[in-house]
C-alpha positions in Angstrom: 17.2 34.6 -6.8 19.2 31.5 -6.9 20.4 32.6 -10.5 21.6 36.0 -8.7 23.0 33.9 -5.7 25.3 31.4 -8.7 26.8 34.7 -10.9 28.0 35.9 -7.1 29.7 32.3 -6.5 32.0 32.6 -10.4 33.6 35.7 -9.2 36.9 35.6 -11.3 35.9 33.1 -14.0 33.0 34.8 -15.5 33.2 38.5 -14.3 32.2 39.6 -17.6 30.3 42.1 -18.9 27.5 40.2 -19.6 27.2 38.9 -16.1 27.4 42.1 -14.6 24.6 43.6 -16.8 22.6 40.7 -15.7 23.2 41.8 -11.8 22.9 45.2 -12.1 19.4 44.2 -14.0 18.4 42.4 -11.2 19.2 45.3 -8.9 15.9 46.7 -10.5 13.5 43.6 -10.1 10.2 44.1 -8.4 10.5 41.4 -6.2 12.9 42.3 -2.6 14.9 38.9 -2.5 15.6 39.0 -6.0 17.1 42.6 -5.7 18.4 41.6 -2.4 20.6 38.3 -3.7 22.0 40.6 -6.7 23.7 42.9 -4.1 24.8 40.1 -2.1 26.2 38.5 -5.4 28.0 42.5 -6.4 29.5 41.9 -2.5 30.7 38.7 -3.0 32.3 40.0 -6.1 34.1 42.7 -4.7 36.6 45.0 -6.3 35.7 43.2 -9.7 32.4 45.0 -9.4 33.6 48.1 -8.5 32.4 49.7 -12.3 30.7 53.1 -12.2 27.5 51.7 -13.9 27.4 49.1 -10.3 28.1 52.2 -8.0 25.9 54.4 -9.2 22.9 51.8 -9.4 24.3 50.9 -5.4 24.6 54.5 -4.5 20.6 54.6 -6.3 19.6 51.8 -4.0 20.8 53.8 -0.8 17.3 55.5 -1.6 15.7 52.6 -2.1 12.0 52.6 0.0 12.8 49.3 1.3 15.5 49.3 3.8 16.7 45.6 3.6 17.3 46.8 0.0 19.9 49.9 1.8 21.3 47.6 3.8 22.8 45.5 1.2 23.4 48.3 -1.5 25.8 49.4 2.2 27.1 45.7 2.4 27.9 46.2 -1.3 29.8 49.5 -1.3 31.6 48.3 2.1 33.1 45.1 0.2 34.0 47.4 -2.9 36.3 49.0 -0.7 39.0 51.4 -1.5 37.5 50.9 -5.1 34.3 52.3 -4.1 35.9 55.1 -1.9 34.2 58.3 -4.5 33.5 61.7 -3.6 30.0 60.3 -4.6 29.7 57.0 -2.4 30.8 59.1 0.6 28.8 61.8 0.1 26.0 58.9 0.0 27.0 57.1 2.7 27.3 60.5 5.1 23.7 61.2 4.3 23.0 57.6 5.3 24.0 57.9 8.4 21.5 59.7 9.5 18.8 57.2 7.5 15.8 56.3 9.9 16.4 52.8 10.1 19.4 52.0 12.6 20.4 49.1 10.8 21.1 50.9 7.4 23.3 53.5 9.8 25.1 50.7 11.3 25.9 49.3 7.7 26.9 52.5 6.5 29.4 52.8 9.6 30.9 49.6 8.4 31.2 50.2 4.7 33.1 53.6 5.7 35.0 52.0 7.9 35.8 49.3 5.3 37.0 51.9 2.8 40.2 52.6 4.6 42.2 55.7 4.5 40.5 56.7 1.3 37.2 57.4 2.9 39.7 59.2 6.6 38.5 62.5 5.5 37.7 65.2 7.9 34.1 65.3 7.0 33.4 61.5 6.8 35.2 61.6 10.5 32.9 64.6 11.7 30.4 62.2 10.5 31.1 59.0 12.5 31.9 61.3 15.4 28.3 62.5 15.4 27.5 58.7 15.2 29.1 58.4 18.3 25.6 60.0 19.8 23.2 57.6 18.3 20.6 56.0 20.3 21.3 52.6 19.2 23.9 51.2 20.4 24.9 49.3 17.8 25.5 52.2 15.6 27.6 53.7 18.2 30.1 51.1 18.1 30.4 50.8 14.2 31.0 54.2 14.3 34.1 53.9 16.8 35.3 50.7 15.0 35.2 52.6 12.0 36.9 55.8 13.9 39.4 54.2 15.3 40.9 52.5 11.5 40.8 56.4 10.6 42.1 58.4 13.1 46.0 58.4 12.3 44.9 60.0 9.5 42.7 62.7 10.9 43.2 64.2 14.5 41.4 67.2 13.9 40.0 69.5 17.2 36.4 68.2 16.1 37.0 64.5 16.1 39.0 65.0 19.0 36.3 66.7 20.9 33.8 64.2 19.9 35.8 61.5 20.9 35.8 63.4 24.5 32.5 63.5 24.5 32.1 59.4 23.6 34.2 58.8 26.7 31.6 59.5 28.8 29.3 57.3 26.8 26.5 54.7 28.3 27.7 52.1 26.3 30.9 50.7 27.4 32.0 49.4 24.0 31.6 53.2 22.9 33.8 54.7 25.4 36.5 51.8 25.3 36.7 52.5 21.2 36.9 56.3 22.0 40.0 55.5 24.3 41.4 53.2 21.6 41.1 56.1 19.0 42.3 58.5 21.0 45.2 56.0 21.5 45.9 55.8 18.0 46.6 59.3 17.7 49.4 59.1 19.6 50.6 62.9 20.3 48.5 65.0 18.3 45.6 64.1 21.0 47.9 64.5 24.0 45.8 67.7 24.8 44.2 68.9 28.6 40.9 68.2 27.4 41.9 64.7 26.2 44.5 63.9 29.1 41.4 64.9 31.6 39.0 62.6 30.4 41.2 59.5 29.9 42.8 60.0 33.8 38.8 60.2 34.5 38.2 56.9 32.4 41.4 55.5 34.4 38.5 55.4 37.4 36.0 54.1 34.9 33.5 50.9 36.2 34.5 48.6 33.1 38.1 47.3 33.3 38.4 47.2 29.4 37.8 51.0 29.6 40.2 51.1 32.3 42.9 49.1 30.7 42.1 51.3 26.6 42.6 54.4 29.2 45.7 52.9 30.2 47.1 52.0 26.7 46.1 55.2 24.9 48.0 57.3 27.7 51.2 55.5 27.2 50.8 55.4 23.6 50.8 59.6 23.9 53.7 59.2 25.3 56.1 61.7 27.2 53.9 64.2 26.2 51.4 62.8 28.8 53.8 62.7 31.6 52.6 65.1 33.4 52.1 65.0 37.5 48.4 64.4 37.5 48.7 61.6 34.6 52.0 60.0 36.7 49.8 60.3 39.9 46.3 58.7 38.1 48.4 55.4 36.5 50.2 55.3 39.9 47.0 54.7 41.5 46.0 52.8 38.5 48.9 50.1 39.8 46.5 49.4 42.3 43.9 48.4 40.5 41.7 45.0 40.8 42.2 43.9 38.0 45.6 42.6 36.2 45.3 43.5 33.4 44.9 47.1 34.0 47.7 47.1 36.2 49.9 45.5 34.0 48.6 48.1 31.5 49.9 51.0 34.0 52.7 50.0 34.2 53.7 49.3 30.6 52.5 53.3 30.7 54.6 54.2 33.2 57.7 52.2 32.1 57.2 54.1 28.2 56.9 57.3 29.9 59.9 57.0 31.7 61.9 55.3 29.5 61.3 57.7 26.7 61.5 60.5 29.1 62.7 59.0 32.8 61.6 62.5 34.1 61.8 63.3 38.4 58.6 63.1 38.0 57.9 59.6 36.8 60.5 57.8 39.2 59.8 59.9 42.1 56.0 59.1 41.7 57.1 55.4 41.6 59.8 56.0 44.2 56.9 57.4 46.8 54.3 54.4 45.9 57.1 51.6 46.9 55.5 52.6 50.5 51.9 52.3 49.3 49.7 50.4 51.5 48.7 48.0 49.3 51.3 45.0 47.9 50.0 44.8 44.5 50.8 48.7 44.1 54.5 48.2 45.6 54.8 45.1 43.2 53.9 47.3 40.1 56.2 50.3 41.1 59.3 47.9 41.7 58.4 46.2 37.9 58.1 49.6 36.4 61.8 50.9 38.0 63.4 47.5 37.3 61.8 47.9 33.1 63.3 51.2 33.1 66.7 49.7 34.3 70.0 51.8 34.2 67.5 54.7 33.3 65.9 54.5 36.7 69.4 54.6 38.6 68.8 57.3 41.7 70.3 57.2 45.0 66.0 57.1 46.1 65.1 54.2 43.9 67.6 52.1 44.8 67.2 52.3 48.9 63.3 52.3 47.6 64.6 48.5 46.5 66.6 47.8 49.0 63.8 48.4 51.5 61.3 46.4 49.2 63.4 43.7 49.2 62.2 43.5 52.9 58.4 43.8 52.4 56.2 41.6 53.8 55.0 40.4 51.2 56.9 37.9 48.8 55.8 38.9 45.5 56.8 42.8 46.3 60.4 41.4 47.3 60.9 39.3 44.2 59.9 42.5 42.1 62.4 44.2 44.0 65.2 41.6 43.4 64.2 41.4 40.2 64.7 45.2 39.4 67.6 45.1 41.0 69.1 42.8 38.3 67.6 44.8 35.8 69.3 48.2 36.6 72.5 46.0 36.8 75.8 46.9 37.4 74.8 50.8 38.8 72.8 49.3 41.6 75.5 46.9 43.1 76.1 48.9 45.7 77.1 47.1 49.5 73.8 47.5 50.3 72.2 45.9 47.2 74.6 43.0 47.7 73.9 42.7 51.1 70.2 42.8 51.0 70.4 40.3 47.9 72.6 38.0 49.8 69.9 38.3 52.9 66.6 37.7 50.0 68.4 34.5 49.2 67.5 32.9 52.8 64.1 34.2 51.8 61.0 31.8 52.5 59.8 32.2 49.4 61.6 29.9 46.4 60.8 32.8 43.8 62.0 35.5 45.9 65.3 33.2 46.7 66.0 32.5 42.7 65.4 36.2 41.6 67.9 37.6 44.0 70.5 34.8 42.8 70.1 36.0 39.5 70.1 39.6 40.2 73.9 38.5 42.2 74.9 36.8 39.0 74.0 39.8 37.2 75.7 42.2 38.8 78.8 39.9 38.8 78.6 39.7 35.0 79.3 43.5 34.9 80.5 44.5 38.0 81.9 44.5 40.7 82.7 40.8 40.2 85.3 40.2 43.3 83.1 41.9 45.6 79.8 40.3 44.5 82.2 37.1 44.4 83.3 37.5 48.4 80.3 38.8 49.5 78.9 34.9 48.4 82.1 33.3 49.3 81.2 34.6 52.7 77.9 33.5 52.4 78.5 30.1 51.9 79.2 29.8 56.0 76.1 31.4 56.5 73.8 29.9 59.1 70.7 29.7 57.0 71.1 26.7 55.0 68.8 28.5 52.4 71.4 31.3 51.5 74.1 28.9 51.5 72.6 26.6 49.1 71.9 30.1 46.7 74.9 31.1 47.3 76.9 27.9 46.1 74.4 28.2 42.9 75.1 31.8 42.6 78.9 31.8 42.8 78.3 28.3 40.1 76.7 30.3 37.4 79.1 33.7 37.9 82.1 30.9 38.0 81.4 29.4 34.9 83.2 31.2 32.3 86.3 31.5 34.2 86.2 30.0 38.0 88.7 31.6 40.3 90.8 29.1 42.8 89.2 30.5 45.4 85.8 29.7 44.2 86.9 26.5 43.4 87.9 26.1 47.4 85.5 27.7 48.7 83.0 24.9 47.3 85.4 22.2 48.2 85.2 23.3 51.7 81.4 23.5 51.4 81.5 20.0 50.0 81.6 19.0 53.8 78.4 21.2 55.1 76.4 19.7 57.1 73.5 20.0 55.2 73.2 17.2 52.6 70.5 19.6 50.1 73.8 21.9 50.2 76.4 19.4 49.3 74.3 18.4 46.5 73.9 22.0 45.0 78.0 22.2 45.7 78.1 19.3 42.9 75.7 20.7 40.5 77.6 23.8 40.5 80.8 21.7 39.9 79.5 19.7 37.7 78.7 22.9 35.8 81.6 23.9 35.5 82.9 21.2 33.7 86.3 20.5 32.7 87.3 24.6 34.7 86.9 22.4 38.0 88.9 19.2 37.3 91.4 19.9 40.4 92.6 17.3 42.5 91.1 18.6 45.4 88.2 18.4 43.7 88.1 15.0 42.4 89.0 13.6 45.9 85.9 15.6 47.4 83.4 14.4 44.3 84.9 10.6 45.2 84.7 11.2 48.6 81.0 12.5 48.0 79.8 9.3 45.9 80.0 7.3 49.5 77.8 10.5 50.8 74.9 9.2 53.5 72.7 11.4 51.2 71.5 9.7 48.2 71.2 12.7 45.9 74.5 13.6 46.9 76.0 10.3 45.8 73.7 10.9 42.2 75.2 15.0 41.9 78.5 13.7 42.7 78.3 11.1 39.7 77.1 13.8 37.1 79.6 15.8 38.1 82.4 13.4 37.7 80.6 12.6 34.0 80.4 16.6 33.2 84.4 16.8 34.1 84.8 14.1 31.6 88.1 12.2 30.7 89.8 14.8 32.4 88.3 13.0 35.9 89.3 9.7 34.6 91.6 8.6 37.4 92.0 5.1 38.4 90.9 6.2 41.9 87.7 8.5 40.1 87.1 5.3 38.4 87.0 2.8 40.7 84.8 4.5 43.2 82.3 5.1 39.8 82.2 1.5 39.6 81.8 1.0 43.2 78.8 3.1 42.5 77.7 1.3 40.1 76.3 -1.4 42.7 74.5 1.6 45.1 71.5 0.6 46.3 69.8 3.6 44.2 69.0 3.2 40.9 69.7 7.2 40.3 73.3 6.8 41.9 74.1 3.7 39.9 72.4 5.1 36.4 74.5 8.3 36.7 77.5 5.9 37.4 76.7 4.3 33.9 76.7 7.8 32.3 79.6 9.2 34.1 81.8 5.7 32.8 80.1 6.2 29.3 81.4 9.9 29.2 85.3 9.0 30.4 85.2 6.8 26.9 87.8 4.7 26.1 89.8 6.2 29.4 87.5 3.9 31.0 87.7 0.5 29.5 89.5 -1.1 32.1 88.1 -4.7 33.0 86.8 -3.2 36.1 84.5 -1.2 34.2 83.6 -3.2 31.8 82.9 -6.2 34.4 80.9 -3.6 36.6 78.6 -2.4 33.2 78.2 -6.2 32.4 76.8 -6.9 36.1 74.9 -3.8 35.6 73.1 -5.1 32.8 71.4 -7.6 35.7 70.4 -4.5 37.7 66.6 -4.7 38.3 65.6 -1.6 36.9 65.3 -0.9 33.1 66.5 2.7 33.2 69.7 1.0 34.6 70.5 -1.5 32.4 70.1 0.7 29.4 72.3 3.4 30.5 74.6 0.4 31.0 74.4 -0.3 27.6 74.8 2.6 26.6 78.0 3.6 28.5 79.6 0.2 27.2 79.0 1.3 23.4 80.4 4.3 24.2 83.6 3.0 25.9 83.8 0.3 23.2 82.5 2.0 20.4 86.2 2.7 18.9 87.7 -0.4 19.6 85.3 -3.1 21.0 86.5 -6.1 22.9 85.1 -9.4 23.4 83.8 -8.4 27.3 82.1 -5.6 25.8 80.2 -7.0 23.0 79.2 -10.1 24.8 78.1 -7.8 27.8 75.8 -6.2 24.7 74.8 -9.6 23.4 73.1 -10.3 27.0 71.4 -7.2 26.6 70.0 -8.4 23.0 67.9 -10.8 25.0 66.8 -8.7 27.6 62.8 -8.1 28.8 62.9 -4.5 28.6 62.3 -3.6 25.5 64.4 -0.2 25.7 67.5 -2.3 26.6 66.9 -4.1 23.9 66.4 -1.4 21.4 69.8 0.1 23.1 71.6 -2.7 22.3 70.9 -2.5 18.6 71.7 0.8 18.3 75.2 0.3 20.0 75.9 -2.9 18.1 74.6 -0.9 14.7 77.5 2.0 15.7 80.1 -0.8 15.5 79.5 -2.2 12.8 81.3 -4.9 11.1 83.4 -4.8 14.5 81.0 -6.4 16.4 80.1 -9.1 13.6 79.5 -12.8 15.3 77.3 -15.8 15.7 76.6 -14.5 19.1 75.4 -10.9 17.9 73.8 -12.0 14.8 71.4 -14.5 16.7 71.4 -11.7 19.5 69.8 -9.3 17.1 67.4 -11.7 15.0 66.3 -12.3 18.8 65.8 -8.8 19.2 64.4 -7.5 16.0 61.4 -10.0 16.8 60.8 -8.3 20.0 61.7 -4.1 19.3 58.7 -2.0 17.8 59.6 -1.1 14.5 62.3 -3.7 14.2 64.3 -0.5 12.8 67.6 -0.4 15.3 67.9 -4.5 15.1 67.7 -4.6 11.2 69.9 -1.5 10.6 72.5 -3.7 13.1 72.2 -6.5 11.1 72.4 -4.6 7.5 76.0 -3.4 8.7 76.8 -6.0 9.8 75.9 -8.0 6.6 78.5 -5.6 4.8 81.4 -7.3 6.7 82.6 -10.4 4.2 85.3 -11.5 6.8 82.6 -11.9 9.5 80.2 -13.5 7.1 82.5 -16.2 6.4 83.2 -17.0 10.3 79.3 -17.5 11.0 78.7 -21.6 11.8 75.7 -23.0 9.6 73.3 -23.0 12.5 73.5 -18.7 12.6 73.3 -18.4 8.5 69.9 -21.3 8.2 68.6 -18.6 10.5 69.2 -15.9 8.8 68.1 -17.6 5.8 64.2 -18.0 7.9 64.5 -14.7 8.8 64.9 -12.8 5.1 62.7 -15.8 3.3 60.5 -14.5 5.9 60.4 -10.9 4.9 61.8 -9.9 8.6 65.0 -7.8 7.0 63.2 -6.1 4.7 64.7 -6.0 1.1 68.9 -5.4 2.5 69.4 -2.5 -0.1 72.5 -1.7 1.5 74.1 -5.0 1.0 76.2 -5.9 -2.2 74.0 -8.2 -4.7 77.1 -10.4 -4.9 77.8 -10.6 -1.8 76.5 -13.6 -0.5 77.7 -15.4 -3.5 81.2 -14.5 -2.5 80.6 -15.8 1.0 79.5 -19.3 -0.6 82.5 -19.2 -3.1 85.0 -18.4 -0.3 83.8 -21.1 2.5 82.0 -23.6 -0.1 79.4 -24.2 2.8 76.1 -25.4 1.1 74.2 -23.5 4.0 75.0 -20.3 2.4 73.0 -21.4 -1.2 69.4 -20.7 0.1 70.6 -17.4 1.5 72.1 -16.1 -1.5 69.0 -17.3 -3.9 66.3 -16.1 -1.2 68.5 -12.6 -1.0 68.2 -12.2 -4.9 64.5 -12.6 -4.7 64.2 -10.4 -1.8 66.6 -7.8 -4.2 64.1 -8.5 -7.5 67.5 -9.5 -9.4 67.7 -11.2 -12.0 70.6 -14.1 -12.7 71.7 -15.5 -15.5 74.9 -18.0 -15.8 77.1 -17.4 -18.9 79.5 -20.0 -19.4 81.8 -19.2 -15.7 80.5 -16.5 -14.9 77.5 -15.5 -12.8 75.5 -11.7 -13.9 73.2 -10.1 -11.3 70.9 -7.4 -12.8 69.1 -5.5 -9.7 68.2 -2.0 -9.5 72.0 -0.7 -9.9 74.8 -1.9 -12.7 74.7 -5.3 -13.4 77.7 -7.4 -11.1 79.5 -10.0 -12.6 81.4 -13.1 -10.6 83.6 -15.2 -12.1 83.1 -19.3 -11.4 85.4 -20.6 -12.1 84.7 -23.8 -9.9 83.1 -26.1 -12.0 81.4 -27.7 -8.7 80.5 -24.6 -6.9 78.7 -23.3 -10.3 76.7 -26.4 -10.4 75.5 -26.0 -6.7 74.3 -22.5 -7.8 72.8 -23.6 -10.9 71.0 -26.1 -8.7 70.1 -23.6 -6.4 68.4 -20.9 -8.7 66.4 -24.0 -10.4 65.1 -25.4 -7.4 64.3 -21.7 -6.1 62.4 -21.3 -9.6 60.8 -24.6 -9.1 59.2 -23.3 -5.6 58.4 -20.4 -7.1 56.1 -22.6 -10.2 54.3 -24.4 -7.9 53.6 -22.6 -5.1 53.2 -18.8 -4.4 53.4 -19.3 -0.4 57.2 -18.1 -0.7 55.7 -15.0 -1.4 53.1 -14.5 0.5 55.5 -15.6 3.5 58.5 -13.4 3.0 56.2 -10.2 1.6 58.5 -9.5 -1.4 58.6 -7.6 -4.6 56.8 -9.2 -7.5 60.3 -9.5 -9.1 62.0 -13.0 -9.6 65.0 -14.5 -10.3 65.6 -16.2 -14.1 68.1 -18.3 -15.2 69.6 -18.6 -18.4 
């Protein structure tokens, strides 16, 4: 048995013939589980056992007396599959079906089923239909699985009519796989008989039945649009269950929109008045899927009086469809009863009919969508005027109008503060399109607002017009923000400053940022940071770079990690004793260390700036790389800390540039005057001529190698390469 169970494990690497012989032997052992593991071995096998000396010993075994035996010679066959698919096997496997063990039958099912369109003949099919009336359960629902991979091929009046009969079935799975098969295919079954007996399975007790019934009526398409089938998935939008409704009306929106007959939208049309909500929701979301299809003079005042329903999901599907039939339904009355849904109670109901406006405006009637909100803007509710103000944002963006533009100027100074923030959003949206004067004084006007998110909007808003807001009057009243007493208002100041750029690097500004950097929240003081790099990224200035230095030592470790990144954009630019020490401060106390190093490697690259540091700020970078803290500085020059030493002749730079060799793995030799460095690149040659400063770096190197001879805690300290520096 185990032998069996090992030749069914090689598959592909010893498929020979003399491992098949020794299976198909088996298949004729007297004991059960031998025979048994040799057809398991042929199934695992597959297709590479399909020979007709293995079938015909399978199709042998279908006879076999013991009826474990059938059931694996079915397994077998089934895994064969399309191979296996003979006049023969089927012919076999029919008879099977009707063996006197239900488990062989169910087998046979599935080994049928597994044969694919080879085995979709019409008698196999008459077969499995007959199947369909076992007793056993189980075999009834192999059957259908197996019925329903093979019906495309086959819609024949028999199978048809058996799969009629299954829908009336005990067992649910049965009647749900008929509906499914029936479903499959598609037209052909679109008959009375058929049509009948899914609008009665549209009532049945199980919801998956329901919801197949559902599926395989819109899958027959406009071919099953007739009244009674319109009438059935009407009801059908009623349903308990969500999933069937949703399944009704994906029928009902396929019927339509294949075939948007009087029939379909009027039987919609009537059920907007149904008495119950969930069937009015699913009428409006069918007509709205339909969309310009759907466009009657009765669907849309249907809508329109939706969009006063009781109930607030029935008026967001209204509002909704509305925006999906578009530009045909923008009617007076749409617009006004949109304009009315966006006082709505509801939030959802509000947003969908401020999309459906927008919509409308993109493709029509743009000025008198536009006025109609213009208007609303001085409506009492302070919902609609907020919805409005976002409505007339989003249909303003591309290109807004002056009259727009005034209009939410004016409403700048409503009385209701939720509304003069959504009056900046929308200009703030609008970007650069709003930068008027008008505006500008409004939005500065607005940052001294008694509403604190008004103050925050206006600042966004300011930042999202950009450079072109960059007034000294714009900026000083930024800055005057920068102190508010809410962090929100004084982090959007940062960003607003940051986004003017060099515009805004007044000392004002810069003065205000720097004071920032004491604010007591984190968020602030980063975004401080931030908007200084941005403003001094170009062309830094002391004020700015010492305002980042503070932040180098700040407690917040995002400040911190902000400040390296700005420095890190400038560069060499930035180069100092104050930033260097800043930034070996910093790299101690940043996760990773990554932003703080990468500062320091650029600005390592700067020979000018290396040659202003004092000796205090180079011995500490010296601790710092013999310490393994900048990693191995593979962006930095191998002779350029020699340089540095040659041009200022300061003895502080010596340990740095031996340390930095070993941190590199180069190698040094000393030729006469000239100093070789052999790294992982071309070897770089300096000429030393000094006859001093060559024998300081001679000294250096051998004191280095000295340290390294008697004592490996260099290394273990600074976590180097194994390489070391020689000199010759």
């Amino acid at each position: 048995m185990r032998a069996c169970e090992a030749l069914g494990q090689m598959r592909g690497k010893a498929v020979i013939d003399d491992v098949m012989n020794r299976l198909v032997a088996a298949l004729g052992d007297e004991n059960n589980s031998v025979r048994m593991s040799a057809y398991d071995a042929l199934g695992k096998l597959g297709e590479k056992a399909a020979t007709n000396g293995v079938i015909n010993r399978l199709m042998a075994a279908l006879g076999d007396e013991n009826e474990y035996v059938r059931q694996k010679a079915c397994e077998a066959l089934g895994e064969m599959g399309e191979k296996a698919a003979t006049n023969d096997v089927m012919n076999r496997l029919m008879t099977t079906l009707e063996d006197k063990s239900s488990d062989v039958r169910r087998r046979a099912c599935e080994a049928l089923g597994k044969m694919g369109e080879k085995a979709a003949t019409t008698d196999v099919m008459n077969r499995l239909v007959i199947a369909l009336g076992d007793e056993d359960g189980n075999v009834k629902r192999r059957a259908s699985e197996a019925l329903e991979k093979m019906v495309k091929k086959a819609a024949t009046i028999d199978v048809m009519n058996r799969l009629v009969t299954a829908l009336g079935d005990e067992d649910v799975n049965v009647r749900r796989r008929a509906c499914t098969a029936l479903g499959e295919m598609g037209e052909k079954a679109a008959t009375n008989d058929v049509m009948n007996r899914l609008m009665t399975a549209l009532g049945d007790e199980n919801r998956t039945v329901r919801e197949s019934a559902c599926k395989a009526l819109e899958q027959m398409g406009e071919k099953a649009a007739t009244n009674d089938v319109i009438n059935r998935l009407v009801t059908a939008l009623g349903d308990e269950n969500g999933n069937v409704r949703w399944r009704a009306c994906q029928a009902l929106r396929k019927m339509g929109d294949k075939a948007p007959t009087n029939d379909v939208i009027n039987g919609l049309v009537t059920v907007l008045k149904h008495e119950h909500w969930n069937i009015r929701q699913n009428a409006c979301t069918a007509l709205g899927e339909m969309g310009e299809k759907a466009t009657t003079n009765d669907v849309i005042t249907g809508l329109v009086n939706a969009l006063g329903d009781e109930y607030g999901n029935v008026q967001e599907a209204a509002c909704k469809a509305l925006g999906e039939i578009g530009e045909k339904a923008a009617t007076n009355d749409v617009i006004n009863g949109l304009v009315t849904a966006l006082g709505n109670v509801w939030p959802d109901v509000r947003e969908s009919a401020r999309k459906a406006l927008e919509k409308m405006g993109e493709k029509a009637a743009p000025n008198d969508v536009m006025n109609r909100l213009v208007t609303a803007l001085g409506n009492e509710n302070v919902k609609v005027r907020s919805m409005a103000c976002r409505a007339l944002g989003k249909m303003g963006e591309k290109a807004p109008t002056t009259d727009v533009i005034n209009r939410l100027v004016t409403a700048l100074g409503d009385k209701n503060g939720y509304v003069r923030q959504c009056v900046c959003e929308v200009l703030g949206e609008m970007g650069e399109k709003a930068a008027t004067n008008d505006v500008m004084n409004r939005l500065i006007a607005a940052l001294g607002d008694e509403n604190e998110n008004v103050r925050q909007k206006a600042s966004e808003a300011l930042g999202e017009i950009g450079e072109k807001a960059a007034t000294i009057d714009v900026i000083t009243g930024l800055v005057t923000a920068l102190g508010d007493e809410n962090w929100n208002v004084s982090m959007s100041a940062c960003d607003a400053l940051g986004k003017m750029g060099e515009k805004a690097a007044t000392n004002n500004v810069i003065n205000g940022l720097v004071t920032a950097l004491g604010n007591k929240i984190g968020h602030v003081r980063r975004r401080a940071c931030e908007a200084l790099g941005k403003i001094g990224e170009k062309a830094p200035n002391n004020d700015v770079i010492n305002g980042l230095v503070t932040a180098l030592w700040d407690a917040d470790m995002s400040v911190r990690e902000s400040a390296c990144q700005v420095l890190g954009k400038m560069g060499e630019k930035a180069a100092s004793n104050d930033v260097i020490n800043g930034l070996l401060n910093a790299r101690r106390r940043v996760i990773g260390y990554s932003s703080a190093n990468e500062a320091l490697e650029k600005i390592l690259l700067s020979f000018s700036a290396l040659t202003q540091l004092s000796s205090d700020t180079v011995s500490k970078l010296f601790e710092n790389i013999k310490e393994g803290q900048l990693g191995a500085l593979r962006t930095v020059p191998p002779d350029q800390f020699v340089k540095v030493f040659l041009h200022t002749r300061s003895t502080a730079w010596l340990p740095v540039v031996t340390v930095v060799a070993l941190v590199q793995g180069n190698a040094v030799t000393v030729t006469g005057n000239t100093i070789m460095l052999y790294g992982s690149q071309e070897s770089v040659q300096v000429p030393v001529p000094d006859e001093e400063l060559r024998r300081e770096l001679v000294e250096a190197f051998i004191h280095q190698t000295e340290e390294l001879q008697s004592s490996s805690d260099l290394l273990a300290k600074s976590k180097v390469v194994s390489s070391v520096c020689i000199l010759m």
